[in-house]
DRENLOTI-120705 format. One record per atom (N, C-alpha, C): residue number from 0; residue in three letters; atom name; x, y, z. Coordinates in pm, 1 decimal, padded with zeros to 6 digits. Atoms other than C-alpha are relative to their C-alpha. Layout:
# residues N
<pt NUM, "ALA", "CA", <X, Y, Z>>;
...
***
This chain:
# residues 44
<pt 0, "UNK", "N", <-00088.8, -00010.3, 00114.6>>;
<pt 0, "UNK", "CA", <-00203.6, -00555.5, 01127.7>>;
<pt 0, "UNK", "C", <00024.2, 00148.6, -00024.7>>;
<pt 1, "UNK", "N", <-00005.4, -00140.2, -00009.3>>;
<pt 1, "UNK", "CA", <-00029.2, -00225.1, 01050.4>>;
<pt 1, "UNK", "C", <00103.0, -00015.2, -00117.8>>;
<pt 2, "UNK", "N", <-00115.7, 00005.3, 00071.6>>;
<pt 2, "UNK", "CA", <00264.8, -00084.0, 00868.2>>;
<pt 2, "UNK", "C", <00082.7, 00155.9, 00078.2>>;
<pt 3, "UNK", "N", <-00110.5, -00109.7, -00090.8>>;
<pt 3, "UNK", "CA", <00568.8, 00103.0, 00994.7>>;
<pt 3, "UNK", "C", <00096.8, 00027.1, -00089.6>>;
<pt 4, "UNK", "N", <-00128.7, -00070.6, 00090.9>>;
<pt 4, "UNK", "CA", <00817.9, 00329.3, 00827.8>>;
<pt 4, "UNK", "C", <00144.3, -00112.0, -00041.2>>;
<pt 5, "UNK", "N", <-00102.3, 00124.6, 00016.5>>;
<pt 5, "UNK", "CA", <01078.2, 00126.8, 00676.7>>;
<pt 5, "UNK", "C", <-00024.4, -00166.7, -00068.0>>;
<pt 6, "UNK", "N", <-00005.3, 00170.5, -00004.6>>;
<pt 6, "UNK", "CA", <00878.7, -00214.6, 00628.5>>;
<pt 6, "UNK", "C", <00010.3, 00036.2, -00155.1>>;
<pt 7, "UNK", "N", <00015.2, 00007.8, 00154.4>>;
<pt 7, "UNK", "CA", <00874.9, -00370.9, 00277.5>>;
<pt 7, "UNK", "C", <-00120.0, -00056.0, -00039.5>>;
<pt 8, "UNK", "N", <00159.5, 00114.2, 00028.7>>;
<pt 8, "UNK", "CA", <00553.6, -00463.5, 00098.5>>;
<pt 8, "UNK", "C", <-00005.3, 00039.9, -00118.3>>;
<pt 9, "UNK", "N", <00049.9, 00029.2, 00112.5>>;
<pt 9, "UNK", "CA", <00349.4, -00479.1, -00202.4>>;
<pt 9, "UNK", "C", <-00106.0, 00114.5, -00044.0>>;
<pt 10, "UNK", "N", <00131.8, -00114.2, 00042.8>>;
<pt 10, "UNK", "CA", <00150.9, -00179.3, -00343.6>>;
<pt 10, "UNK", "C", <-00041.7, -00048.5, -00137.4>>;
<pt 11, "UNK", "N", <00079.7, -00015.6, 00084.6>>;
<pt 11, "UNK", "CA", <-00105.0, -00243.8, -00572.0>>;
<pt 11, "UNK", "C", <-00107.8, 00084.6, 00004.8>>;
<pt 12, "UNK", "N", <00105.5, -00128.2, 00074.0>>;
<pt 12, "UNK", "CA", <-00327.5, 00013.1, -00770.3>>;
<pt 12, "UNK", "C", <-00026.7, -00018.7, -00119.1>>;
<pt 13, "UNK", "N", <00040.6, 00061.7, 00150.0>>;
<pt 13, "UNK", "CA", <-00490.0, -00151.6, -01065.9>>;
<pt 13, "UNK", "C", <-00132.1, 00152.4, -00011.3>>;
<pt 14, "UNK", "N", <00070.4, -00105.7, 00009.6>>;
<pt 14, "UNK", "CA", <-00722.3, 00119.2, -01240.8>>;
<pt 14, "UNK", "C", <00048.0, 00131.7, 00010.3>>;
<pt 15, "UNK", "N", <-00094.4, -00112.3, 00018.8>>;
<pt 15, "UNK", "CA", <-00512.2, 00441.9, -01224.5>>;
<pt 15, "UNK", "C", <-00019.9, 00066.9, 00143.0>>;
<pt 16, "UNK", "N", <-00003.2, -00069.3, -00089.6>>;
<pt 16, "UNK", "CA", <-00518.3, 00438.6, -00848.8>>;
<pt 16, "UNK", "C", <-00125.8, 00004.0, 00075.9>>;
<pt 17, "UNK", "N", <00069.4, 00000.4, -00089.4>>;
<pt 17, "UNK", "CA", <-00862.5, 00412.8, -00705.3>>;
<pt 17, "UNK", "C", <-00031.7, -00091.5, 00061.0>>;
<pt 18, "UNK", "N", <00030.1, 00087.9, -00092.0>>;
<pt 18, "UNK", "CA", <-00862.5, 00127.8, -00526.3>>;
<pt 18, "UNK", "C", <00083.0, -00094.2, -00017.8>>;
<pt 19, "UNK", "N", <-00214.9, 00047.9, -00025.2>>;
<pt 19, "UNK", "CA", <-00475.1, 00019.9, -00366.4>>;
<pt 19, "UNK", "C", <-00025.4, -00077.0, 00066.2>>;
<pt 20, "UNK", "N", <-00041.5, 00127.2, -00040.1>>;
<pt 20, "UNK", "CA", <-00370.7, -00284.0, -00201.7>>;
<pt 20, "UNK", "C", <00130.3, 00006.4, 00051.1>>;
<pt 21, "UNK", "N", <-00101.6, 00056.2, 00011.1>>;
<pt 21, "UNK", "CA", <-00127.2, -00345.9, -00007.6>>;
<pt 21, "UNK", "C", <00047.6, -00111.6, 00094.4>>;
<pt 22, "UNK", "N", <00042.8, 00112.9, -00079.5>>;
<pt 22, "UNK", "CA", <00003.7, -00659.7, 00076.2>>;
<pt 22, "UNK", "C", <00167.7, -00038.0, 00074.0>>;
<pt 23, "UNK", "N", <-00108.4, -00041.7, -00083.9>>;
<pt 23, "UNK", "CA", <00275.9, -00665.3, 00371.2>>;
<pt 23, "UNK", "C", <-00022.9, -00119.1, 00144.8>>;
<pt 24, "UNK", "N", <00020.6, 00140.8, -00087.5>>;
<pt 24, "UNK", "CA", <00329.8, -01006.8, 00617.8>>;
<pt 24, "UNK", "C", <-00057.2, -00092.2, -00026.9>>;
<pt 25, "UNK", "N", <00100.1, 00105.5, -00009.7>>;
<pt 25, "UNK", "CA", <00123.4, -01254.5, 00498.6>>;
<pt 25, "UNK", "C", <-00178.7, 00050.5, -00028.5>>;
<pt 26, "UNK", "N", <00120.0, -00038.2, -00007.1>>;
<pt 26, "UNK", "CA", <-00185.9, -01033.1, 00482.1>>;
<pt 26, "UNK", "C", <-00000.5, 00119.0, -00079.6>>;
<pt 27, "UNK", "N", <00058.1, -00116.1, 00074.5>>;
<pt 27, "UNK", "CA", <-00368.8, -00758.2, 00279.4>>;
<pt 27, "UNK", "C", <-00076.5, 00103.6, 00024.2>>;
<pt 28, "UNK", "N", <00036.0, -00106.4, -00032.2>>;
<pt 28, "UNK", "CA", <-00435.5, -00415.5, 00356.1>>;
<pt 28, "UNK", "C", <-00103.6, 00076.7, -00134.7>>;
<pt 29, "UNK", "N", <00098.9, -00086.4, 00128.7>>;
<pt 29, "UNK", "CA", <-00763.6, -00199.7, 00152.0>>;
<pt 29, "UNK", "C", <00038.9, 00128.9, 00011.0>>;
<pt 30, "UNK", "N", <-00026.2, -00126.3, 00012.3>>;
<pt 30, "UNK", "CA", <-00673.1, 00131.5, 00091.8>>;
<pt 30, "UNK", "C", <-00122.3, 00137.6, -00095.3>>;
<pt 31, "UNK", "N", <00066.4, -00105.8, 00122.6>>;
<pt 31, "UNK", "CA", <-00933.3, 00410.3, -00047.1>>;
<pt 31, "UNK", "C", <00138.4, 00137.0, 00002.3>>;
<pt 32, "UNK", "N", <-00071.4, -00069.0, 00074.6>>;
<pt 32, "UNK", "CA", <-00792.5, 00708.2, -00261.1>>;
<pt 32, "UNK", "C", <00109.7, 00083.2, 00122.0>>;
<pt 33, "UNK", "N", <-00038.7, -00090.7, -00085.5>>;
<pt 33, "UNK", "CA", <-00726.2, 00961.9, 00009.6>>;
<pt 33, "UNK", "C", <00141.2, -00057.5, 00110.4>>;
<pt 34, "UNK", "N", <-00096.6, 00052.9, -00108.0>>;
<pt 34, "UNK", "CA", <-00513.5, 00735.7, 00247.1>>;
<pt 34, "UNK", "C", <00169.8, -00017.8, -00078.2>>;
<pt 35, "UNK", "N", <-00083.1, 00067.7, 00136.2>>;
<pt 35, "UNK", "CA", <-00328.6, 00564.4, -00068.9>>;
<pt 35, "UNK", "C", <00056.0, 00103.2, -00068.3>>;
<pt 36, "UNK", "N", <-00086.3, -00126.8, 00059.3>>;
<pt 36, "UNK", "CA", <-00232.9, 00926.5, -00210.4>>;
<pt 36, "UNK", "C", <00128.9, 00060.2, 00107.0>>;
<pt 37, "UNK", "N", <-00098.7, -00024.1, -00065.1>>;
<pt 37, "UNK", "CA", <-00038.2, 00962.9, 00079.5>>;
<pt 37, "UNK", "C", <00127.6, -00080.9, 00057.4>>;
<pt 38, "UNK", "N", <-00157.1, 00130.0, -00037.3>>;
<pt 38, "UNK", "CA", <00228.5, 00641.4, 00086.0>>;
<pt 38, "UNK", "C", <00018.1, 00078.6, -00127.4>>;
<pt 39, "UNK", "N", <-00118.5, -00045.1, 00081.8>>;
<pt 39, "UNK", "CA", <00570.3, 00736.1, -00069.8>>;
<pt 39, "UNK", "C", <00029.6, -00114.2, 00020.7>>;
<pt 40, "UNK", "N", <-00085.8, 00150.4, -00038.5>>;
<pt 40, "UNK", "CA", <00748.7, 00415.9, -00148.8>>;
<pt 40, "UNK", "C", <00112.1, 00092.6, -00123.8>>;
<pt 41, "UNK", "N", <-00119.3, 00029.5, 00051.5>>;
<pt 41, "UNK", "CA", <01080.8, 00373.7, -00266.7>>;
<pt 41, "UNK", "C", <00099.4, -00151.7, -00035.9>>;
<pt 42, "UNK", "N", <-00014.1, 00101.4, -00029.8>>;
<pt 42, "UNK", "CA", <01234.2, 00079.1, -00438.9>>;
<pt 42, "UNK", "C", <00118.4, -00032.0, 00029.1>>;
<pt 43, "UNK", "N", <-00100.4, 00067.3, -00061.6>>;
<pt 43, "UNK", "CA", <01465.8, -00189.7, -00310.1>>;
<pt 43, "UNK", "C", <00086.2, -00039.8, -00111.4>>;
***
């Protein structure tokens, strides 16, 4: 499971950000702070 420039998904960050979610195909990605500070989304 991955994610590629362009896809669409689901960011969650309950708590002001330390511990993101995101959920993209059918499945759910864990994210700690450091990784998760670095997605830019934009919406649709």
């Amino acid at each position: 499971m991955g994610l590629l420039p362009g896809s669409e998904l689901e960011l969650i960050c309950p708590g002001h950000g330390h511990n993101c979610m995101v959920k993209i195909g059918g499945g759910t990605l864990s994210l700690d702070m450091p990784l998760a500070e670095n997605i830019y989304v934009t919406p649709v």
